[in-house]
N, C-alpha and C positions, 0 to 999 in steps of 0.2 A: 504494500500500500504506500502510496506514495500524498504528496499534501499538496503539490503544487499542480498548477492546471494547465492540461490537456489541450491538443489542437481541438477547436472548434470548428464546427461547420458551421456557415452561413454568411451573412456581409461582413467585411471589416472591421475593426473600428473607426477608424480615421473615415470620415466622410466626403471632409471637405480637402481635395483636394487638386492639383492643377487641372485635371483634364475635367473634372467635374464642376470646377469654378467657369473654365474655356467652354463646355457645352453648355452650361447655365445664361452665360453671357450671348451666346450666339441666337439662341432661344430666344433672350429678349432684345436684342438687336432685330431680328427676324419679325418680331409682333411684340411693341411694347404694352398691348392689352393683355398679354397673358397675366392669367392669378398665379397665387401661391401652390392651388392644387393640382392646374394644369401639368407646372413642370415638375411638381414630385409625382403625380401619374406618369408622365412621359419618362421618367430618369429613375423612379423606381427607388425615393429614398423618402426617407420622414422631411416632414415642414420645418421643423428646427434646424435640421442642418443647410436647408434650402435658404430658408429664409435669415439665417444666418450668412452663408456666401452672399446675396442682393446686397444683404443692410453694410455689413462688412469690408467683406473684398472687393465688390463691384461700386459699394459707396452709391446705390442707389435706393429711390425712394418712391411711393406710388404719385402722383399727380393727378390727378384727375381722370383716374382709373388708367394711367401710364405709366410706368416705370421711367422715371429720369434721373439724369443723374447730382447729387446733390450741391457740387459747386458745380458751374460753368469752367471749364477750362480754359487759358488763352483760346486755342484753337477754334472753340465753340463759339465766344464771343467776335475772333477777328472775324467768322465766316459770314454772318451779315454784312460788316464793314466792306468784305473783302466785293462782296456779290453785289454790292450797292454802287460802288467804283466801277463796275464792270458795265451795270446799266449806265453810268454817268457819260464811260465811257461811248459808248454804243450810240445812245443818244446826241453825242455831240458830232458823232460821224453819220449816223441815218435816221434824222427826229422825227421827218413823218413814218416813216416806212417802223420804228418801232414803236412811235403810239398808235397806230393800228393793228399789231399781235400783244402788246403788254395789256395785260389785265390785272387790277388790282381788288383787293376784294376786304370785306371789313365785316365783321361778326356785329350786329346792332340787336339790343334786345330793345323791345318796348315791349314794356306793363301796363295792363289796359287795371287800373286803379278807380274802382269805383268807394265813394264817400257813404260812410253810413248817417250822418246828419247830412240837413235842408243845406249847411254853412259851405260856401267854398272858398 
């Protein structure tokens, strides 16, 4: 008889690790609406270790039912600037020819607010 313990069968311990953080990450790069339960059905592990890799080592966070990430990077910030210069550009060389394909577009909510007193 012995005290100390035996190979086991079944998953590891370590969960998180590089190739499992690399297909977590690709997962929501691909669709950042995926949930929590999606990608532990797809990868076949508990939500704690999952949701630990997001919060963690991907360093991100849900939004608005999307996965982002939780600082902006240089990169991510110059990439407006960058894309903005490019229209400036464009524009100064063909201004009708691209205000005829450019289309811009703007989210507007209006609330129809009705008063429950006579008062307005």
């Amino acid at each position: 008889m012995g005290t100390e313990d035996g190979a086991h069968s079944g998953r590891p311990k370590e969960v998180v690790t590089d190739e499992n953080i690399k297909k977590i990450h690709i997962m929501i790069l691909n669709d950042r609406k995926l949930n929590l339960n999606e990608i532990t059905d797809t990868l076949k592990l508990s939500t704690k270790p999952v949701h630990h890799i997001i919060h963690e080592y991907l360093d991100m966070r849900k939004l608005c039912a999307k996965w982002v990430p939780r600082d902006l990077t240089f990169d991510l910030k110059q990439q407006p600037v960058d894309d903005s210069e490019q229209c400036l550009k464009i524009i100064k060389r063909k201004k009708l020819k691209f205000f005829h394909r450019y289309v811009t577009m703007d989210e507007t909510w209006l609330h129809d607010f009705i008063t429950k007193s006579n008062r307005q």
